[in-house]
FIMAR-580366 format. One record per residue: residue in three letters; x, y, z of N, C-alpha, C in turn. Coordinates in steps of 0.05 Angstrom, whole numbers, padded with zeros to 5 digits, always signed. Example, Ala and Ser with C-alpha at 12.3 -4.5 7.8 and 13.67 -1.06 7.14 Angstrom:
Ala+00264-00114+00156+00246-00090+00156+00264-00066+00156;Ser+00257-00045+00142+00273-00021+00143+00258+00001+00157;
This chain:
Unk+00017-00024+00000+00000+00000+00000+00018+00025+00000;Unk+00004+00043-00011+00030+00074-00027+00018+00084+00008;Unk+00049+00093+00016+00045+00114+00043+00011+00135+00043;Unk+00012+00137+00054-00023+00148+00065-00008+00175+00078;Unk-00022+00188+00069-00009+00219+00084-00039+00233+00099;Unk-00040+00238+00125-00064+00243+00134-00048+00271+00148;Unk-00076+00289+00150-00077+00314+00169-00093+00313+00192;Unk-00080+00315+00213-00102+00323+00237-00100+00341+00259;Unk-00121+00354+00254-00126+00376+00269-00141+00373+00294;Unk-00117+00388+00313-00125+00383+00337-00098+00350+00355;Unk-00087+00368+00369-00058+00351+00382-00066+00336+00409;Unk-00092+00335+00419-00101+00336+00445-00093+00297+00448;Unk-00104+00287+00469-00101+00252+00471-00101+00246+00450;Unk-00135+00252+00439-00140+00232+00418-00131+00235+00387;Unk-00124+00265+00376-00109+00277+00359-00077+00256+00364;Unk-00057+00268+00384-00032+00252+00386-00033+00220+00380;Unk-00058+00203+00405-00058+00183+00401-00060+00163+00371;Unk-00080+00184+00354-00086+00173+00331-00060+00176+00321;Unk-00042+00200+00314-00022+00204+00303-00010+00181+00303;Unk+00005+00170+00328+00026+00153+00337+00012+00128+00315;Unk-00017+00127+00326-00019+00102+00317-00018+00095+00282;Unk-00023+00107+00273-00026+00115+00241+00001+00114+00237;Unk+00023+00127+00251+00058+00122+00241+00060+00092+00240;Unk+00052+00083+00266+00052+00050+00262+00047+00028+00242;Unk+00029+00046+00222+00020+00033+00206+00022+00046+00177;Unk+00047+00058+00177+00061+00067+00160+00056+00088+00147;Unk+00034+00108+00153+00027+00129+00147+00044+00157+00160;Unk+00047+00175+00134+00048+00202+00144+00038+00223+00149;Unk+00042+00238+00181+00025+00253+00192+00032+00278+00199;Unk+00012+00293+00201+00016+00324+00201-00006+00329+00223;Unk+00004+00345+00245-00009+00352+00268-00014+00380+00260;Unk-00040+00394+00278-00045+00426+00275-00053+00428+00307;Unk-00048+00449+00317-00065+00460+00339-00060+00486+00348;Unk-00072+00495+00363-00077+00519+00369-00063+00526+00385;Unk-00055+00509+00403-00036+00511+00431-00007+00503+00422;Unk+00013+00512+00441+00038+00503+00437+00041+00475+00444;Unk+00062+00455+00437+00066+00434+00432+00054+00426+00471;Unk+00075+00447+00488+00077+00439+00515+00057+00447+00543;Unk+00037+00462+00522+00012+00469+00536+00003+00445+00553;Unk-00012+00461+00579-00026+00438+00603-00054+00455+00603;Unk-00055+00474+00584-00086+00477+00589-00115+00462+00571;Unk-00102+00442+00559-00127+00425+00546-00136+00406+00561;Unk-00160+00396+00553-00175+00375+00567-00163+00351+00572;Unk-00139+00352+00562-00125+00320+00558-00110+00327+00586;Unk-00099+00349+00587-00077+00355+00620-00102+00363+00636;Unk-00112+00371+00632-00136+00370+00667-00151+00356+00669;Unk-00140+00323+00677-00153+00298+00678-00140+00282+00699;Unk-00156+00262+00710-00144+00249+00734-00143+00220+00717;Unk-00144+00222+00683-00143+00203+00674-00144+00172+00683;Unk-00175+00168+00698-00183+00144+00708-00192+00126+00690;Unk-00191+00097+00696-00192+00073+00671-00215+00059+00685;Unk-00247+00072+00683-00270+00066+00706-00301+00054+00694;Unk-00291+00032+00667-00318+00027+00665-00339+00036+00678;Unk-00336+00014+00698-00364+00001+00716-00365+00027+00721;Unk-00353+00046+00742-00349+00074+00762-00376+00084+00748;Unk-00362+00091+00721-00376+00102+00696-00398+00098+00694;Unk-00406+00075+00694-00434+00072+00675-00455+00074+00695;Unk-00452+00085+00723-00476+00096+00742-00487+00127+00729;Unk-00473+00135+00709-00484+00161+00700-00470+00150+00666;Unk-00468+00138+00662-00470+00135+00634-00481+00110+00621;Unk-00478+00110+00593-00495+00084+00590-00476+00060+00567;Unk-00491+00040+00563-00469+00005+00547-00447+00023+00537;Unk-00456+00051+00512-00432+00051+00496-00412+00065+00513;Unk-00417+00081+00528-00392+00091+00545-00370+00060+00555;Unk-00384+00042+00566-00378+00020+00583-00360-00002+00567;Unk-00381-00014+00542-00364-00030+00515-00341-00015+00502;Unk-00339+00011+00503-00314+00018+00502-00291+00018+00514;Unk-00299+00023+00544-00278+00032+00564-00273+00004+00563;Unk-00280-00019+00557-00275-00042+00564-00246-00058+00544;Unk-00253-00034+00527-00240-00049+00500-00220-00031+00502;Unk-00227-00020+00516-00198+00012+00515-00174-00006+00543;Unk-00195-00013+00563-00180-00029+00582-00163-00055+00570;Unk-00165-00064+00555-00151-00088+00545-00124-00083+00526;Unk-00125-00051+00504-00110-00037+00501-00100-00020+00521;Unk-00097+00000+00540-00076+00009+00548-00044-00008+00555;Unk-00052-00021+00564-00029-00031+00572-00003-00045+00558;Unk-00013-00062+00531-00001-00064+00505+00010-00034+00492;Unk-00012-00015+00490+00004+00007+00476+00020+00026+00499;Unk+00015+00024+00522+00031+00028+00537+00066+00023+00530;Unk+00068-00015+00533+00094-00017+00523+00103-00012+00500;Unk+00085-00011+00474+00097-00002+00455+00108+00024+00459;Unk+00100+00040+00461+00100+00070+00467+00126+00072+00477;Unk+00134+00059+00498+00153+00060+00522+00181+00043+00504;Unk+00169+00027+00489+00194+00013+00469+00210+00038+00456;Unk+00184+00055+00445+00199+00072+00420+00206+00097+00429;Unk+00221+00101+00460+00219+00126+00477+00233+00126+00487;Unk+00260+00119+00483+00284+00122+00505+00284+00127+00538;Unk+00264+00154+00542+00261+00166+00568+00238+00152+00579;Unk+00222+00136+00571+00187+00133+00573+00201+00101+00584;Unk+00223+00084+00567+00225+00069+00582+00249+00064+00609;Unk+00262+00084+00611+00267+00088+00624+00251+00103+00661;Unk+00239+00115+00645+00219+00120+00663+00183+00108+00658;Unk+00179+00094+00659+00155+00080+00657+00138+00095+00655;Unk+00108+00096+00636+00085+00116+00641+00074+00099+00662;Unk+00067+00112+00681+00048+00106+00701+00026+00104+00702;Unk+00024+00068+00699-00004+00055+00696-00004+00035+00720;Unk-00028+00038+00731-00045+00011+00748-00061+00007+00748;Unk-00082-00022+00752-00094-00030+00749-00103-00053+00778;Unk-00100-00030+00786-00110-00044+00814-00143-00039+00831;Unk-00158-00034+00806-00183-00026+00813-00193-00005+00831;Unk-00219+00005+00831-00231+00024+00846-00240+00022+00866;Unk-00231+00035+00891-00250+00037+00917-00273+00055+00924;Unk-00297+00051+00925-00316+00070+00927-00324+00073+00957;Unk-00328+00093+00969-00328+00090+01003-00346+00118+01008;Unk-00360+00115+01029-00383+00132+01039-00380+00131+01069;Unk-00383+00165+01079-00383+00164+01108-00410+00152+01112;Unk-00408+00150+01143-00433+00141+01150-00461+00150+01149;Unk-00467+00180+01139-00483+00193+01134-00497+00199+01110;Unk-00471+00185+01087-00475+00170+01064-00477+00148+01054;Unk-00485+00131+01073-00480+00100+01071-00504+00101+01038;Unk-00528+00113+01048-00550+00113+01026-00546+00114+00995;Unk-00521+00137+00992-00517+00145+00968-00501+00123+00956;Unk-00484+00100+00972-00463+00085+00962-00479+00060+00953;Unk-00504+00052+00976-00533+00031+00970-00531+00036+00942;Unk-00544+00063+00931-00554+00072+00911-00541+00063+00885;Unk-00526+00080+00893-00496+00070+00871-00495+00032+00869;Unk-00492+00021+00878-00484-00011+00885-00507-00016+00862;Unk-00538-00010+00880-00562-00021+00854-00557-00015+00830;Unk-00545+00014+00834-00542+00022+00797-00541-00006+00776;Unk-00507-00004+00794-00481-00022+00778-00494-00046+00772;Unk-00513-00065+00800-00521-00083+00798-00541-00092+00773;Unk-00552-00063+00768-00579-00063+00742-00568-00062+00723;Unk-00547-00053+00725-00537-00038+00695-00513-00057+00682;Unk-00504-00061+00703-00471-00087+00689-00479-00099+00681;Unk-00466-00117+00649-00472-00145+00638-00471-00161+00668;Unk-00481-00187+00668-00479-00205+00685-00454-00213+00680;Unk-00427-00227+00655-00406-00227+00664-00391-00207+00673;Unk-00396-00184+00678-00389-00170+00696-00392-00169+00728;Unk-00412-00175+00727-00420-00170+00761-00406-00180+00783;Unk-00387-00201+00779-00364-00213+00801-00343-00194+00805;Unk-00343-00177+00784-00323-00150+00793-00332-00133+00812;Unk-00357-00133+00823-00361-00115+00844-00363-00130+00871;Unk-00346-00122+00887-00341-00131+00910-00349-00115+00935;Unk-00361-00121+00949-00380-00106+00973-00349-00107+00995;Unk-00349-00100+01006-00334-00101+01032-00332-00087+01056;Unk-00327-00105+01087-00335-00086+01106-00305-00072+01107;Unk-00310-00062+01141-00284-00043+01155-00262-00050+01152;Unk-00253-00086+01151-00229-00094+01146-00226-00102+01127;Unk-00246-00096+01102-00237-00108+01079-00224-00079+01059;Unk-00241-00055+01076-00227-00033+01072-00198-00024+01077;Unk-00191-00037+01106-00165-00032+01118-00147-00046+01096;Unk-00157-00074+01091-00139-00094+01083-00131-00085+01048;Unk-00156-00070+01046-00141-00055+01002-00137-00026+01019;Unk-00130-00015+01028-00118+00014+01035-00124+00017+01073;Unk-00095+00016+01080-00089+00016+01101-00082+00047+01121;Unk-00090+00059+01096-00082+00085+01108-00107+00096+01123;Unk-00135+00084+01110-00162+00083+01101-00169+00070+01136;Unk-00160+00059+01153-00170+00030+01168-00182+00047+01191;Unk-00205+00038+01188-00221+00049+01223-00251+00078+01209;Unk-00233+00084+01191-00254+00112+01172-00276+00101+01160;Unk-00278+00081+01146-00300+00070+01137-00314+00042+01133;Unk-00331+00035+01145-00336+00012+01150-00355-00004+01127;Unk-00361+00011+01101-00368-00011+01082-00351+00005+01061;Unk-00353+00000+01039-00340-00003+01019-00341-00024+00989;Unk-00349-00011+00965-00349-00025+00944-00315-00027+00918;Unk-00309-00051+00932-00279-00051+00902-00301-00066+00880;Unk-00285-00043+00860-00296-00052+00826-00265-00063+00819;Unk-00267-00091+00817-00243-00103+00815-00233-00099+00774;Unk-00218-00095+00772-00201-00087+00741-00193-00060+00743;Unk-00205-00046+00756-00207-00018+00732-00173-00006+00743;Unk-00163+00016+00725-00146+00032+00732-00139+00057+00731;Unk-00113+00062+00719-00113+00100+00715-00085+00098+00696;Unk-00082+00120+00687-00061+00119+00677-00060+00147+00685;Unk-00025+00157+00675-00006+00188+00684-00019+00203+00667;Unk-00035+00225+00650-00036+00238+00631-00008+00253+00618;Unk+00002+00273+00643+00011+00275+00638+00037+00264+00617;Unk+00045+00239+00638+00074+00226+00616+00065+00209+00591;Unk+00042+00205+00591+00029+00194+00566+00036+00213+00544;Unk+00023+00241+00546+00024+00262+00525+00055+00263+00525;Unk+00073+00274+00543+00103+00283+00529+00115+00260+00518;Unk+00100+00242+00524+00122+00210+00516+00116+00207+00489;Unk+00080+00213+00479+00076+00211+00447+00087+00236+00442;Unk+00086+00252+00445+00100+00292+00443+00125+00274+00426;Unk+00144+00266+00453+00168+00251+00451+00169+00235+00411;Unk+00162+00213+00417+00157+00195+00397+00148+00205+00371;Unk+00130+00227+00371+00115+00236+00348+00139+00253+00325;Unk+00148+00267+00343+00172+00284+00343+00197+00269+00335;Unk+00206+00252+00352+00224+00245+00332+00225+00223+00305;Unk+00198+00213+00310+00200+00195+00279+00184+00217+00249;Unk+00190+00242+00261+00185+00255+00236+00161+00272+00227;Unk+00142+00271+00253+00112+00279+00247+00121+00311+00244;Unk+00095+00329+00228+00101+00351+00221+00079+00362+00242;Unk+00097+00379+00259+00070+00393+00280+00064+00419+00281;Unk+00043+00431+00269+00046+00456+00268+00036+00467+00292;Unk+00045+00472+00311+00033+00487+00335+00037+00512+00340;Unk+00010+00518+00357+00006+00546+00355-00013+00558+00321;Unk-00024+00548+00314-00037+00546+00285-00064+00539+00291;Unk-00084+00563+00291-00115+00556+00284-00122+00550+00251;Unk-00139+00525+00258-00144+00517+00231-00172+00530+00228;Unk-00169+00551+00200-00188+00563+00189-00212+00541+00180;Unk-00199+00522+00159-00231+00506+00152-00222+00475+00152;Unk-00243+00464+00153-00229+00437+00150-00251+00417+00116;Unk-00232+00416+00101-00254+00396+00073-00236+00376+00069;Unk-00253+00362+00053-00235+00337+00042-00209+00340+00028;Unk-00190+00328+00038-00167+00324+00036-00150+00345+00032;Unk-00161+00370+00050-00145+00390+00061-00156+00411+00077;Unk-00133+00417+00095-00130+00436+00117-00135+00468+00110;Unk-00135+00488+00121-00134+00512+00119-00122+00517+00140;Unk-00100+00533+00145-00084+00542+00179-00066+00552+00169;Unk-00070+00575+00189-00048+00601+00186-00038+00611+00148;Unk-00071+00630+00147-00062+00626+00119-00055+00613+00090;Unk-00050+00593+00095-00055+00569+00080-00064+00548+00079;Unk-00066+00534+00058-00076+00506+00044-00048+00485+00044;Unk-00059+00460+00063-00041+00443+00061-00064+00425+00052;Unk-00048+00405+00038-00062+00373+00009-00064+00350+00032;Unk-00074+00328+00035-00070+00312+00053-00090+00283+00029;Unk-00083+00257+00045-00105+00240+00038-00126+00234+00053;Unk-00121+00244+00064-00146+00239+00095-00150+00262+00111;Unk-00165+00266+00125-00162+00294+00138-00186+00285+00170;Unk-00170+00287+00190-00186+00290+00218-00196+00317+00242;Unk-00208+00313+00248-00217+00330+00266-00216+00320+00284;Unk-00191+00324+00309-00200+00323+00332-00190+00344+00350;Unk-00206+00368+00341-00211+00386+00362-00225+00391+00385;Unk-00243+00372+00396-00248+00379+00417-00265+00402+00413;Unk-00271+00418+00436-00290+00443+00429-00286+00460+00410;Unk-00258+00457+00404-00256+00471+00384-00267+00461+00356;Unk-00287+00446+00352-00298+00441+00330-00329+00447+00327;Unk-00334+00463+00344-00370+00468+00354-00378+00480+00326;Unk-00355+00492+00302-00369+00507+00275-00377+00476+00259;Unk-00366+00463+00266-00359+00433+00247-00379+00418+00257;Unk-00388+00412+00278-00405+00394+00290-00424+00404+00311;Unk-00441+00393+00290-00472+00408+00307-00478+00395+00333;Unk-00493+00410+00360-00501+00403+00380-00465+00400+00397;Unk-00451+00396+00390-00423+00410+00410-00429+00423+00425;Unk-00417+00415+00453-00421+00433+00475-00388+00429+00490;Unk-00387+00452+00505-00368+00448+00528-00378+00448+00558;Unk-00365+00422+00560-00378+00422+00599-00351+00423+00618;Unk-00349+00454+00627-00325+00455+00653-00323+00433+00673;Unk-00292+00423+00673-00282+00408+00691-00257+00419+00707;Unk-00264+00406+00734-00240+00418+00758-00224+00410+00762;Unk-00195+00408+00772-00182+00397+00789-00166+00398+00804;Unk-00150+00390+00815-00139+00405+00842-00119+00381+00847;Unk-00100+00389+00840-00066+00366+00844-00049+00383+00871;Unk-00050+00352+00886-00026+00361+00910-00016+00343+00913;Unk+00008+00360+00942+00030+00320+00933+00022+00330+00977;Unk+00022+00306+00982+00019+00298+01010+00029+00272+01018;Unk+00055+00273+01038+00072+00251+01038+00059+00234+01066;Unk+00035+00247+01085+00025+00230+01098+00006+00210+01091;Unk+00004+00206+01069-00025+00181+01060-00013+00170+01035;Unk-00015+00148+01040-00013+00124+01015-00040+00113+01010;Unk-00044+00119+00983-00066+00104+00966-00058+00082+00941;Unk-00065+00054+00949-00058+00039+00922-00079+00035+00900;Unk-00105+00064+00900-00116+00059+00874-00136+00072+00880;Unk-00148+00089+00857-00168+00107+00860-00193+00107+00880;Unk-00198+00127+00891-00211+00126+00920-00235+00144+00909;Unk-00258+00135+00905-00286+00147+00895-00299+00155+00928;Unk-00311+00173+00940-00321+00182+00957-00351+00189+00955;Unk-00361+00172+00953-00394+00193+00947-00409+00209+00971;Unk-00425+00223+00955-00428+00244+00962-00459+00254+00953;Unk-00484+00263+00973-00507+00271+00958-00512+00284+00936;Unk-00488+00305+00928-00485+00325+00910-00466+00319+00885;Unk-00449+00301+00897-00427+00294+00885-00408+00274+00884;Unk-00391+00259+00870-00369+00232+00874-00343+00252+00878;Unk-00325+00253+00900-00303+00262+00893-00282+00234+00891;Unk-00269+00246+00865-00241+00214+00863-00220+00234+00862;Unk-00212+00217+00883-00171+00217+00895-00169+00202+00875;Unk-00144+00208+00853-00133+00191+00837-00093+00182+00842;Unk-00083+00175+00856-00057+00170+00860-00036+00173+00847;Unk-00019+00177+00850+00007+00190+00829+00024+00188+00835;Unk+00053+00188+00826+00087+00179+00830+00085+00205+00854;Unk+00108+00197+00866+00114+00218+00883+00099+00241+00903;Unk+00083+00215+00917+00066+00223+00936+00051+00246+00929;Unk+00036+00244+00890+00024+00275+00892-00005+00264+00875;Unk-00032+00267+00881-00059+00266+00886-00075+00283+00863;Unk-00092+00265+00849-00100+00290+00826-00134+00277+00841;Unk-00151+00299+00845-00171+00313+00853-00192+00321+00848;Unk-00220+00306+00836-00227+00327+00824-00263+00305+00834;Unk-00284+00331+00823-00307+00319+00836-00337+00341+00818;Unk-00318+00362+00810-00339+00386+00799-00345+00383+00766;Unk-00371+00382+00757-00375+00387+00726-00389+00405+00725;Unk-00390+00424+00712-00411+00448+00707-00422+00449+00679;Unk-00441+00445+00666-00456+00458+00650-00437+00496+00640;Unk-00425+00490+00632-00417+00519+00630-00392+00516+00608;Unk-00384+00537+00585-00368+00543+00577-00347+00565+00591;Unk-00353+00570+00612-00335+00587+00617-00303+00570+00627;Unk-00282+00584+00607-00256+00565+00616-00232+00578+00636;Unk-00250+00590+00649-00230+00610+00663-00216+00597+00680;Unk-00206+00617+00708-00187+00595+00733-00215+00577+00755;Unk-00205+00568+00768-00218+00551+00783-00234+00558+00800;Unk-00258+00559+00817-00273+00583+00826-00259+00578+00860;Unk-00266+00592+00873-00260+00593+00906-00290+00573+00910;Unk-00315+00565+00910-00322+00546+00916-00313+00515+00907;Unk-00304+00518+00879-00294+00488+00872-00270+00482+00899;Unk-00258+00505+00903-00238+00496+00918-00245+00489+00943;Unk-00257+00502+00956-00273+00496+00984-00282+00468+00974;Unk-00299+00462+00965-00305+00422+00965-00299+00418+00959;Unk-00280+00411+00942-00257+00388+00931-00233+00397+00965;Unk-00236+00411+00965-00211+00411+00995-00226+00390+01015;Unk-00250+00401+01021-00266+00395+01042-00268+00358+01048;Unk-00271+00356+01023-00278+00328+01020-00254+00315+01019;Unk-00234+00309+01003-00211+00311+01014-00201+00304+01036;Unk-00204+00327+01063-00197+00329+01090-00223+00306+01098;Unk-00242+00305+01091-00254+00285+01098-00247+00250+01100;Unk-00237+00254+01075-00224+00226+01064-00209+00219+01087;Unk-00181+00233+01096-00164+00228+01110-00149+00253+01120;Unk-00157+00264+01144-00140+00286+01158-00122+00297+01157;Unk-00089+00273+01143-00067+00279+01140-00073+00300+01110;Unk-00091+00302+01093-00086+00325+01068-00091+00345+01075;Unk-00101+00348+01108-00102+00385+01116-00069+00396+01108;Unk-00059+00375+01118-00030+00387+01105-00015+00383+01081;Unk-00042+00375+01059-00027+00374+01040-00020+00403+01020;Unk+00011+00397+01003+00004+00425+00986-00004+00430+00968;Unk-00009+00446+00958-00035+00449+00934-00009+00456+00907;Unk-00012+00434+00894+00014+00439+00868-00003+00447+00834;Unk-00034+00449+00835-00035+00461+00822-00065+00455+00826;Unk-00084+00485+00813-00111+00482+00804-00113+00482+00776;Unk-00132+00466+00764-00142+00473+00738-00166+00474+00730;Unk-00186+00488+00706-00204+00480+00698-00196+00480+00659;Unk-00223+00462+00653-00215+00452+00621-00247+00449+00617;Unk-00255+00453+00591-00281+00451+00574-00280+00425+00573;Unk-00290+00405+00571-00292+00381+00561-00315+00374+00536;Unk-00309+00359+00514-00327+00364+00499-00347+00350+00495;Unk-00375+00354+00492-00395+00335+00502-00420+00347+00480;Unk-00431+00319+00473-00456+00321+00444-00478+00324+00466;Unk-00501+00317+00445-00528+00323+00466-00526+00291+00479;Unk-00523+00272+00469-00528+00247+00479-00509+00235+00495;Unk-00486+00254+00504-00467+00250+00521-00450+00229+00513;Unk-00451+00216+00487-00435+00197+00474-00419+00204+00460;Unk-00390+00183+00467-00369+00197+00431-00378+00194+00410;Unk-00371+00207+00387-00380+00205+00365-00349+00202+00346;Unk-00348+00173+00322-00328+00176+00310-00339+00170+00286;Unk-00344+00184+00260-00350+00188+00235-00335+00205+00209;Unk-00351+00196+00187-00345+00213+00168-00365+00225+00153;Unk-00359+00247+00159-00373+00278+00151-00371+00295+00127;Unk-00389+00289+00106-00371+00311+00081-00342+00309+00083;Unk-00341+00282+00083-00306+00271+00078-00290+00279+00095;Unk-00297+00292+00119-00274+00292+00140-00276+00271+00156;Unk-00259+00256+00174-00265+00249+00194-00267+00254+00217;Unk-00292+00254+00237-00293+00267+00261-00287+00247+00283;Unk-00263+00256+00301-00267+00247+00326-00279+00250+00339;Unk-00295+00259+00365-00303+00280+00388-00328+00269+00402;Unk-00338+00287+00426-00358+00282+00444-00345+00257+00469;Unk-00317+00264+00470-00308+00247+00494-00323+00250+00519;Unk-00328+00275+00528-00339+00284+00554-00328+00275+00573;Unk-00327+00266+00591-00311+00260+00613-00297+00224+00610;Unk-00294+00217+00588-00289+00193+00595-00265+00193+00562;Unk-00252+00213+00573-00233+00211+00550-00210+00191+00548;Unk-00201+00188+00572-00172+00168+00566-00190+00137+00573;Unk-00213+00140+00586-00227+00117+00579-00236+00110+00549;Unk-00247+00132+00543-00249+00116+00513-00231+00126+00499;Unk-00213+00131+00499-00201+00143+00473-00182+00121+00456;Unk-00179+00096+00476-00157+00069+00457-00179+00063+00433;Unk-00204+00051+00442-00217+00042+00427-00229+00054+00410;Unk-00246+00077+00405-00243+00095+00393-00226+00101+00373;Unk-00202+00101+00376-00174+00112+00356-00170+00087+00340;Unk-00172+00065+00352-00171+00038+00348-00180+00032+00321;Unk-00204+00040+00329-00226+00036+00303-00215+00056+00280;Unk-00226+00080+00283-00215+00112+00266-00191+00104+00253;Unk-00173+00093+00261-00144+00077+00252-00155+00058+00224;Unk-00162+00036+00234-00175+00014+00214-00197+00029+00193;Unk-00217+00044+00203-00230+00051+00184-00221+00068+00161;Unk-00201+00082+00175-00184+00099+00155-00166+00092+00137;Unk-00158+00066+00147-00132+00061+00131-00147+00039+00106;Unk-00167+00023+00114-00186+00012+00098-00194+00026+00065;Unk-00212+00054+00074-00220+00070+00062-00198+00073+00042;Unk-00173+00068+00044-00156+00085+00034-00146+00070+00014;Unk-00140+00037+00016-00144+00018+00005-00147+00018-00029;
């Protein structure tokens, strides 16, 4: 097959990820975005990048779930690839586990965690349902010991995990970069048609052409929305967690997500709202609050960074991956981006290279 030369617009997870993967398969690629290469203000860096089917599908529905499932069976394979073709990546490992989710409720919330349990119970395939594990006070102590005496029931969703966002993106950054990809960053793309770009002034030729901008595609794709997301990273060297800690809450789930070097990504707020500004002084008050709830030692934790990010979301709260008047569209991750985004790309990969055939 004659090299395949594709354009895509938009560098975010699923933009990079597709990239990498399309080099793999012998195609050449041309990145665009708006942001500089090393930007942390997209939706892909303000993520606690959790790997949460089941978590998930109490507010979402099969297709969010059959994805994350298929996305779970990929990370960890493209993990090592990734880390093969990365000098620093394997030297330093991206930081993945898969030591499943703990969901835990004070006693005042015991109701909301009931709640939650029936969801999962109605909603999981039945070969699923052995992944959810009820457990009392010492079954809490015994998966997080830092945890022992604070809460006396507790649900592990046995598989699920998380991955680093961060070292994911510089490691493809890494990889993309040196096997040759052309990245125009810092470049709004004026239009997007078949089998070419418009950005900064000109017309670049391509055989394929993607969209994955993210909100930035709301002229391109009808019913686009942005829904603000929070988060709140600290490093606190009194608490060890070996795997994402879900908290519910009448108003809200806050998830502790765990990280190298005793530092905690945070987050619990979605808003209906395009506004992408800084982080409000109430987000900060409950995501702290709850937090200090979790475990006392984060009163002293330090606060190493706030963020907020648009996340991009259709009316039906589902991804959407198609072809549109000959483009192809990625988008409508909404909050379950590094959950779906293997499988997803997966596909967009095959379908594209098919087409091309």
């Amino acid at each position: 097959m004659r090299s395949v030369h594709v354009g895509i617009a938009g560098a975010g997870l699923v933009g990079r990820t597709l990239a990498w993967r399309l080099l793999r398969a012998g195609c050449r690629v041309t990145l665009f975005d708006k942001d500089p290469a090393d930007s942390t203000a997209s939706a892909s860096m303000v993520a606690a990048a959790m790997l949460s089917p089941m978590a998930e599908l109490a507010v979402a529905d099969a297709v969010v779930f059959d994805l994350g499932q298929r996305s779970m069976a990929l990370w960890p394979a493209w993990i090592e690839e990734l880390q093969g073709a990365d000098p620093i990546a394997n030297a330093q490992p991206v930081y993945f586990r898969q030591n499943g989710t703990l969901v835990l409720a004070h006693g005042q919330d015991l109701s909301s965690l009931t709640h939650f349990t029936r969801i999962l119970e109605h909603k999981l395939p039945m070969a699923s349902r052995p992944q959810l594990v009820q457990v009392d006070g010492a079954g809490v102590a015994a998966l997080e010991p830092a945890l022992a005496g604070r809460f006396q029931q507790g649900l592990h969703l046995l598989g699920e995990g998380q991955v680093c966002n961060a070292q994911w993106m510089a490691a493809l950054k890494r990889v993309l970069r040196n096997q040759g990809v052309q990245w125009h960053a810092g470049f709004d793309v004026d239009a997007l048609r078949p089998n070419t770009i418009s950005a900064g002034a000109q017309q670049y030729a391509f055989d394929a052409v993607v969209d994955a901008r993210g909100v930035g595609s709301k002229a391109d794709l009808p019913g686009l929305r942005g829904v603000r997301g929070e988060v709140l990273r600290v490093q606190c060297g009194g608490v060890r967690l070996n795997r994402p800690v879900r908290l519910m809450h009448p108003r809200y789930q806050l998830y502790v997500a765990p990280r190298p070097d005793d530092t905690f990504v945070v987050g619990a707020t979605q808003l209906e709202s395009e506004d992408s500004g800084p982080v409000t002084l109430r987000s900060m008050l409950e995501l702290g609050s709850a937090l200090y709830s979790l475990h006392p030692a984060f009163g002293e934790a330090r606060v190493q960074q706030m963020s907020a990010a648009l996340r991009p979301a259709l009316d039906n709260d589902q991804p959407f991956c198609a072809l549109r008047d000959g483009v192809w569209h990625i988008n409508g991750l909404y909050r379950h981006g590094y959950l779906c985004a293997p499988a997803l790309v997966d596909s967009l990969a095959r379908q594209l290279l098919e087409s091309m055939q």
